[in-house]
N, C-alpha and C positions, 0 to 999 in steps of 0.2 A: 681679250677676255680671260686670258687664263693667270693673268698678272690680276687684275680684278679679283678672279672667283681665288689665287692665293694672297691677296690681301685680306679679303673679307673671311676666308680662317685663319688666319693670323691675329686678326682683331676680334675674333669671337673666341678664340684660342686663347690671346693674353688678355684678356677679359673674362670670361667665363673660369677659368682655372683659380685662381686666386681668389674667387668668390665663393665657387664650390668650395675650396678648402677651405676657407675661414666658416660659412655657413656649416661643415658637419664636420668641424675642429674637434665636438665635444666627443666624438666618435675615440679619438683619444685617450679616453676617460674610461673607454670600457675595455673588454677582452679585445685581444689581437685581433679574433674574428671580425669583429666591426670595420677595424680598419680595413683589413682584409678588402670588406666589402665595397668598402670606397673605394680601395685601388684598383678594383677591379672594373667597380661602375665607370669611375673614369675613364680606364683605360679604352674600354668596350665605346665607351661616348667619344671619345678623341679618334677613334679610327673609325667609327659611322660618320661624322662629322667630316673628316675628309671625303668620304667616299660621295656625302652629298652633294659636298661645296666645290671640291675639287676633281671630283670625278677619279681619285686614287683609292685603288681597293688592294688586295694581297694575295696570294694564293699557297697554301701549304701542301709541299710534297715531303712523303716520305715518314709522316707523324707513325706509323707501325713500325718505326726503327727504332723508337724511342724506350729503351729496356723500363719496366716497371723497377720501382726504387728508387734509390736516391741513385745520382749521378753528378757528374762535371757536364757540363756542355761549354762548348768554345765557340764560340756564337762572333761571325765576321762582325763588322760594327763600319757601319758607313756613315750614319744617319744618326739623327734623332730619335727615328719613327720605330727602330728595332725595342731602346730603350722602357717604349709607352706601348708597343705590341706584345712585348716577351710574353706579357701574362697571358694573351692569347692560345699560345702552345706551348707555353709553359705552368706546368702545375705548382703554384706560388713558391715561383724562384727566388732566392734570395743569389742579387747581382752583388759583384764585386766594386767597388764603387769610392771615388775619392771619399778620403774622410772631413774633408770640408764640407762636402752636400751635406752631413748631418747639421749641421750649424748654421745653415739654412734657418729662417725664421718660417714657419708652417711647412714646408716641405719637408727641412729637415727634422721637424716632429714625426710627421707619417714615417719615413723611411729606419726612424730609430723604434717605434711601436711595430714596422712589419719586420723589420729584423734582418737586414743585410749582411754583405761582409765589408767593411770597412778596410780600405788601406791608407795607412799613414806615410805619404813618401816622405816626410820629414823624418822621419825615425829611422832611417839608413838601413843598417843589416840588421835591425828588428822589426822591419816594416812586414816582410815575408811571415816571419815569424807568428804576431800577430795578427796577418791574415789567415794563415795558417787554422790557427784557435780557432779563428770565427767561425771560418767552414763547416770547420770539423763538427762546430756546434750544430751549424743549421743541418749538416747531413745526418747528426743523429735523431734528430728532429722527423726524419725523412723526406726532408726538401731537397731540390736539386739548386743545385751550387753553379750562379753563371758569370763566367768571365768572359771577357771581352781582348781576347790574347797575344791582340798589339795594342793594346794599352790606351788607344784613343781612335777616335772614328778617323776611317782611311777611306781618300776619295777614290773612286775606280779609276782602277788603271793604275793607281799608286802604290808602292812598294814600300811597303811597312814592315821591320823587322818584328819577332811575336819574341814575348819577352817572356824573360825563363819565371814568372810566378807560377803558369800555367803549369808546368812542369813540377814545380813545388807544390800546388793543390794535388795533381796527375798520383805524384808519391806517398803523399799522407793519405790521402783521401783513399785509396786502395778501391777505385770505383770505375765502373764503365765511363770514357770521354766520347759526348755526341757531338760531333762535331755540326756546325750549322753553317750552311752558305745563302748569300741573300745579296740582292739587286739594289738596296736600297736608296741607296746614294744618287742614281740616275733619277731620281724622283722626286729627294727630298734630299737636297747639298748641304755640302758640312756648314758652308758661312753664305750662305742665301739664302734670302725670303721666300724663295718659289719654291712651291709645290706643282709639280705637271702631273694631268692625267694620266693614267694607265694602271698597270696590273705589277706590283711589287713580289716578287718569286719568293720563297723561303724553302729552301730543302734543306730535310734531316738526312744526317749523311749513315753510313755504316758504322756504328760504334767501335772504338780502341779500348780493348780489355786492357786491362791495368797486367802490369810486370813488362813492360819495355826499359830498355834504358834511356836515359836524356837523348841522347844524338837518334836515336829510331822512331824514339817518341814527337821527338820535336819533326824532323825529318818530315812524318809520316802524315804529321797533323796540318803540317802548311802546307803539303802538296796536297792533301785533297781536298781543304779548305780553297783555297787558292785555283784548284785547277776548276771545282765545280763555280765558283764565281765569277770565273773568264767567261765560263758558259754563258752563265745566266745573262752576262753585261752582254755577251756578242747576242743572244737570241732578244735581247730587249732592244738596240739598235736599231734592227733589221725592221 
């Protein structure tokens, strides 16, 4: 049953999606806000959608940590499913995100009208750089700014080094970093079809006021990223 009810959103998943986006493409044509409103509708429809078909819902701890303003958030990344929730508890994030997805045909149109931050890893020691700009742009903006701080989704239990951008946004940015731990991977795997029932955890951690240096900063950020997702993965087990 539960291979069933995760085939049957997978096929209403890569079905449905592709059609929405082509159907309110024109949504592109107008103010950012439109878009806005698509990513949002979607998003909101892809995690009811599970919660129907597969019986996976989420739970958010800790949203009153969350300092008013723009911010960094360092957001663990196991999954998928963090990428298509952010907008949930997050007030229209602009992610950090390869710069191929924009050259995407339909998706990478939305993602270039909602205003991301783009990294170029072909562009070497100006890749930082130009993520950099981008940030800087969306926080004056007053959007918060989300990185994913080992740099691609890590399955639980796995050991992922966090790579030093985070640290370069952390500098420029001169802003509170929220850090975010989450379960999701036990639920929804980096390279399999299945989705399993249950309850996907999200806490918002104690925020890291800006003026650390690299080795405190970093230090500081993956032990408590880290130690609150030992948690989460040991109490989902059980």
């Amino acid at each position: 049953m539960k291979a069933f009810r995760a085939s049957l959103f997978n096929a209403l998943f890569y079905t449905l999606t592709p059609i929405v986006g082509l159907l309110l493409l024109p949504a592109c044509l107008g103010p950012r806000s439109w878009v806005c409103a698509v990513r949002d509708a979607w998003s909101r429809s892809v995690i009811a959608l599970l919660g129907l078909v597969v019986g996976l819902r989420w739970r958010l701890t800790g949203a009153e940590r969350m300092p008013d303003g723009p911010v960094l958030i360092a957001c663990k990344h196991q999954s998928a499913w963090e990428t298509i929730a952010l907008q949930l508890f997050c007030r229209d994030p602009a992610i950090v995100l390869k710069q191929e997805l924009l050259k995407l045909p339909v998706i990478g149109w939305y993602l270039r009208r909602v205003g991301m931050v783009p990294i170029d890893r072909s562009a070497g020691a100006g890749a930082l750089k130009l993520m950099v700009k981008a940030a800087e742009e969306r926080v004056a903006e007053g959007r918060p700014v989300v990185i994913f701080p080992q740099g691609t989704r890590v399955a639980p239990g796995t050991e992922q080094a966090y790579h030093p951008g985070v640290y370069a946004l952390y500098r420029a940015l001169n802003v509170p970093v929220v850090p975010i731990a989450l379960n999701s991977g036990q639920f929804w795997a980096r390279v399999s079809f299945m989705k399993y029932p249950g309850v996907i955890d999200v806490h918002v951690l104690e925020p890291i006021p800006p003026g650390l240096d690299r080795k405190s900063f970093m230090a500081r950020l993956e032990e408590v990223i880290e130690t609150e997702t030992g948690k989460l993965e040991s109490a989902a087990a059980t």
